[in-house]
C-alpha positions as a LaTeX table, in Angstrom:
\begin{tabular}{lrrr}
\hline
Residue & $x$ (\AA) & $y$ (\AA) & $z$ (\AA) \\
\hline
Unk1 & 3.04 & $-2.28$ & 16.14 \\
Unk2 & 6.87 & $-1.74$ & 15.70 \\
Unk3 & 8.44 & $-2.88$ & 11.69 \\
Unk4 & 9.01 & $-6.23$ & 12.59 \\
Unk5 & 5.37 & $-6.86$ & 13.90 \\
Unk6 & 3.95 & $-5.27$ & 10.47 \\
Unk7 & 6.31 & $-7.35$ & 8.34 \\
Unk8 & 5.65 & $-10.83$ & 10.35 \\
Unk9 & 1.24 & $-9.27$ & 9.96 \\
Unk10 & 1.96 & $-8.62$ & 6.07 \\
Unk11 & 3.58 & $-12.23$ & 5.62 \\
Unk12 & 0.64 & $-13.97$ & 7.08 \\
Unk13 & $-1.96$ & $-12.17$ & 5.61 \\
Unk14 & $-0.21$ & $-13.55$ & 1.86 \\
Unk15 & 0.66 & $-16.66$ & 3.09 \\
Unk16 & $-2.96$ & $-17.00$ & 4.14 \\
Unk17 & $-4.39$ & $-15.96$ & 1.09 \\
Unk18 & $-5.85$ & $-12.43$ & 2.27 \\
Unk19 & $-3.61$ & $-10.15$ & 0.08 \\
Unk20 & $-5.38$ & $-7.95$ & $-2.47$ \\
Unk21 & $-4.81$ & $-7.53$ & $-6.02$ \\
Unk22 & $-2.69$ & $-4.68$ & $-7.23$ \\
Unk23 & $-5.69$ & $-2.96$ & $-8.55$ \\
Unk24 & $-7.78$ & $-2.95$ & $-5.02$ \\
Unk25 & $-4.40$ & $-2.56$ & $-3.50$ \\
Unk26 & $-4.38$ & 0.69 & $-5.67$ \\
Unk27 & $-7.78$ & 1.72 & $-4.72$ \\
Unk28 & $-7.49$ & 1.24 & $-0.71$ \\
Unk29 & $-4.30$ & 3.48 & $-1.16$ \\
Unk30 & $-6.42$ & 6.09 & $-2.43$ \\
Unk31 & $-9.03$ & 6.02 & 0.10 \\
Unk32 & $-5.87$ & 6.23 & 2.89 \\
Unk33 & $-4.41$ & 9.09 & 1.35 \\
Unk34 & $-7.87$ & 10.48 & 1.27 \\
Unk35 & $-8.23$ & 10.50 & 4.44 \\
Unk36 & $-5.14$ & 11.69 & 5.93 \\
Unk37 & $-5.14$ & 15.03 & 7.75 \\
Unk38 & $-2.48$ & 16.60 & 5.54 \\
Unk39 & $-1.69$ & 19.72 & 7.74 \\
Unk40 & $-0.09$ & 17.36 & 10.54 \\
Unk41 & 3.50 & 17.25 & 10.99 \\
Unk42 & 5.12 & 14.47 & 8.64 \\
Unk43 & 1.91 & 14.06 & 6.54 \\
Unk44 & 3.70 & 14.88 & 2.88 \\
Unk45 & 6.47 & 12.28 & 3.93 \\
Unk46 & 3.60 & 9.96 & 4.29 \\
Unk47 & 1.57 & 10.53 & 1.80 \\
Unk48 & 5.18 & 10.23 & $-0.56$ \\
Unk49 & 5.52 & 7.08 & 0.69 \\
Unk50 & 2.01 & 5.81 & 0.29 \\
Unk51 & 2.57 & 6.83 & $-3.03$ \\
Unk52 & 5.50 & 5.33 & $-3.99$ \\
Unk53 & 3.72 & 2.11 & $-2.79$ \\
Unk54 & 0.82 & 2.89 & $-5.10$ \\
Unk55 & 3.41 & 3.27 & $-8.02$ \\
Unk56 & 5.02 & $-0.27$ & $-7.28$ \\
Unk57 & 1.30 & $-1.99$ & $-7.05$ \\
Unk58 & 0.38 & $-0.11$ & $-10.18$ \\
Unk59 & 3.91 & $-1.53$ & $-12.41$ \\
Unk60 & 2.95 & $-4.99$ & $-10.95$ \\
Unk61 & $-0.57$ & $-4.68$ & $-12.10$ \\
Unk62 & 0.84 & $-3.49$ & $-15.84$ \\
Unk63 & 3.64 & $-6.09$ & $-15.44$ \\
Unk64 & 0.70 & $-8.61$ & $-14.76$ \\
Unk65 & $-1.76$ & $-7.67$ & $-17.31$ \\
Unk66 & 0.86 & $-7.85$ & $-20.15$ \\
Unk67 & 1.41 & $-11.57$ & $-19.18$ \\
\hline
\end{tabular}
């Protein structure tokens, strides 16, 4: 699947009501990271990103509870 694929996939799956809360979002994140093999080439780029994801979830998840 090439970037424009995954953002066309992640667009439907909101617009069709399958996203997950922040919280879940969170928690599938974790299970990922998990289970990445982190002695492959590239892994601590992806596991920074992954968790830069997690931190966005997690301030819209505070930004949602405080509503």
């Amino acid at each position: 699947m090439n970037r424009t694929d995954v953002l066309i996939a992640i667009a439907e799956v909101a617009r069709t009501g399958g996203a997950s809360a922040p919280e879940d979002a969170i928690s599938q994140l974790a299970v990922i990271i998990d289970g990445l093999e982190l002695s492959s080439r590239g892994s601590e780029q992806v596991v920074e990103m992954l968790l830069r994801i997690g931190a966005c979830l997690w301030n819209l998840q505070q930004d949602r509870m405080r509503l």
